[in-house]
N, C-alpha and C positions, 0 to 999 in steps of 0.2 A: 527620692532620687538624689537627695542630698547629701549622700554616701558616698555616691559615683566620683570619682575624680580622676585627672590625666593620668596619673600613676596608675590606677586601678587599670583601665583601658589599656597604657603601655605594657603593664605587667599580662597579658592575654596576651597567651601562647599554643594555646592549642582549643578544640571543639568544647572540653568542657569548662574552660574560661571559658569562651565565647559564650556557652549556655546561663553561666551562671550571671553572668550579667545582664544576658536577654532576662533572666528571672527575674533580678531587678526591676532594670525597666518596665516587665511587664505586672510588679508588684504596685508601682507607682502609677502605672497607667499613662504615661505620658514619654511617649514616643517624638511627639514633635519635641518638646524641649528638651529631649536628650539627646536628637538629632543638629536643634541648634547650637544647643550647648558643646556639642564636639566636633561635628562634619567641616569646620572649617580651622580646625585646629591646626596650629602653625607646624606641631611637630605629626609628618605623615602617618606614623605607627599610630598615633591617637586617633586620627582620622580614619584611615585603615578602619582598624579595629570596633571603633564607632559604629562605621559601616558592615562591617561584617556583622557587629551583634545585628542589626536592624534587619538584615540577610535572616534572620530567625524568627522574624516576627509573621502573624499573619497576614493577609491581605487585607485581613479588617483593621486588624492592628495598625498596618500603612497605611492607612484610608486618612490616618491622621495629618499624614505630610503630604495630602493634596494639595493644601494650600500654599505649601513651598515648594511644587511642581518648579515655578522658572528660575527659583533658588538653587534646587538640585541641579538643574541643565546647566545653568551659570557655573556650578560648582564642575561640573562633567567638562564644560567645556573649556575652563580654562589652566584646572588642575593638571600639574606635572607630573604628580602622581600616579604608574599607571596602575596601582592595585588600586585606590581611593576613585578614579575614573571606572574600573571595571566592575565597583562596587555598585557605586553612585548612577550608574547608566541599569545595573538591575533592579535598583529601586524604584528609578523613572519607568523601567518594563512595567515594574507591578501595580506602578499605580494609573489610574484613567486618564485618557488623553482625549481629548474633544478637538473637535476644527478648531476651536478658537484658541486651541494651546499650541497650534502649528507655529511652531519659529522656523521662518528660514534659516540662521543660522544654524539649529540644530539639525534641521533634515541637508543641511550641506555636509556638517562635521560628519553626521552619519555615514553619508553615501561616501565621502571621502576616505572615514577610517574602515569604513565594511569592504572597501577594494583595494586597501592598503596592504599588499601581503606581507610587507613588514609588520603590520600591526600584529600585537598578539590576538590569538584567537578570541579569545573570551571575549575581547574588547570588539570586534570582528562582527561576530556573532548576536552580539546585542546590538552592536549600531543597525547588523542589515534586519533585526526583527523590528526595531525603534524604528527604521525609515520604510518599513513593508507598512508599519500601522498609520502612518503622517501620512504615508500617497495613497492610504487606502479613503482618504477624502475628498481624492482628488481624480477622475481617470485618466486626466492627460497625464498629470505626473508615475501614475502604476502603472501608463504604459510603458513611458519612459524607464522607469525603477527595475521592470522584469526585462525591457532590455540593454538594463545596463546587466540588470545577473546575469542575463546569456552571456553577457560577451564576456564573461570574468573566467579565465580561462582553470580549470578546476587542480587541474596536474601542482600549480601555485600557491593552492591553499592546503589546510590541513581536514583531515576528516570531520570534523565539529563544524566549521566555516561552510562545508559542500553539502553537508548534511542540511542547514538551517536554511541554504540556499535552496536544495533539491525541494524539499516542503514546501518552501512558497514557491517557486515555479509550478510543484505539481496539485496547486491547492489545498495543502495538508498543514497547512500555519494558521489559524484561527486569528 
């Protein structure tokens, strides 16, 4: 992985950059330290981009960055970046979340940007899957959760947003 540099990352411009780097990484085997090594990268594109290759990887492959589970949400929640945020919040989807990884902070930011119809979608979409799996710990809180989705008025969001909503309301979210 000693190869990999900001450049290389800034220079990714399309899917088969993206791949060819995921090939990298996945030549080196070391997913977490090329997660460390960029995901907080001062310049966004690097960050970005980072994340996107990681977007490529498998499940198993992510199993690696379990252990900077409240690194990533740190990163999600404080980053201004929103492609590096809509990245970084699908990576925390992919990887295991247990009761004891419940942040309040993060099941706030969720529920906040999941009802936020300015939020972009994508960003949207994975906070309300991230805070369907936090209160699915909890029943007071999942009842709370589905009715806060009722009341979210559907006409305000976009199709992807109503759709991820309509699954967990009608029990088709896993």
């Amino acid at each position: 992985m000693a190869a990999l540099t900001d450049e290389m990352l800034r220079a990714v411009k399309g899917e088969l950059d993206a791949q060819a780097v995921y090939r990298e990484v996945k030549r080196s085997g070391d997913f977490a330290g090329f997660a460390r090594r960029f995901m907080h990268s001062d310049d966004g594109r690097v960050a970005r981009n980072a994340f996107w290759v990681l977007t490529k990887a498998t499940d198993q492959e992510l199993s690696q960055l379990q252990g900077m589970l409240g690194e990533l949400i740190d990163l999600a929640l404080k980053t201004g970046h929103s492609a590096v945020r809509r990245l970084s919040l699908n990576i925390i989807e992919r990887l295991k979340m247990e009761e004891d990884d419940l942040r309040t902070d993060f099941l706030d930011f969720c529920l906040e940007h999941m009802a936020d119809a300015d939020e972009l979608p994508g960003i949207q979409s994975i906070s309300m899957k991230l805070a369907y799996r936090m209160c699915k710990f909890y029943p007071e809180l999942m009842d709370e959760f589905k009715a806060t989705l009722e009341s979210m008025e559907p006409d305000f969001f976009k199709p992807a947003v109503n759709c991820v909503r309509n699954r967990i309301l009608n029990g088709k979210l896993k």
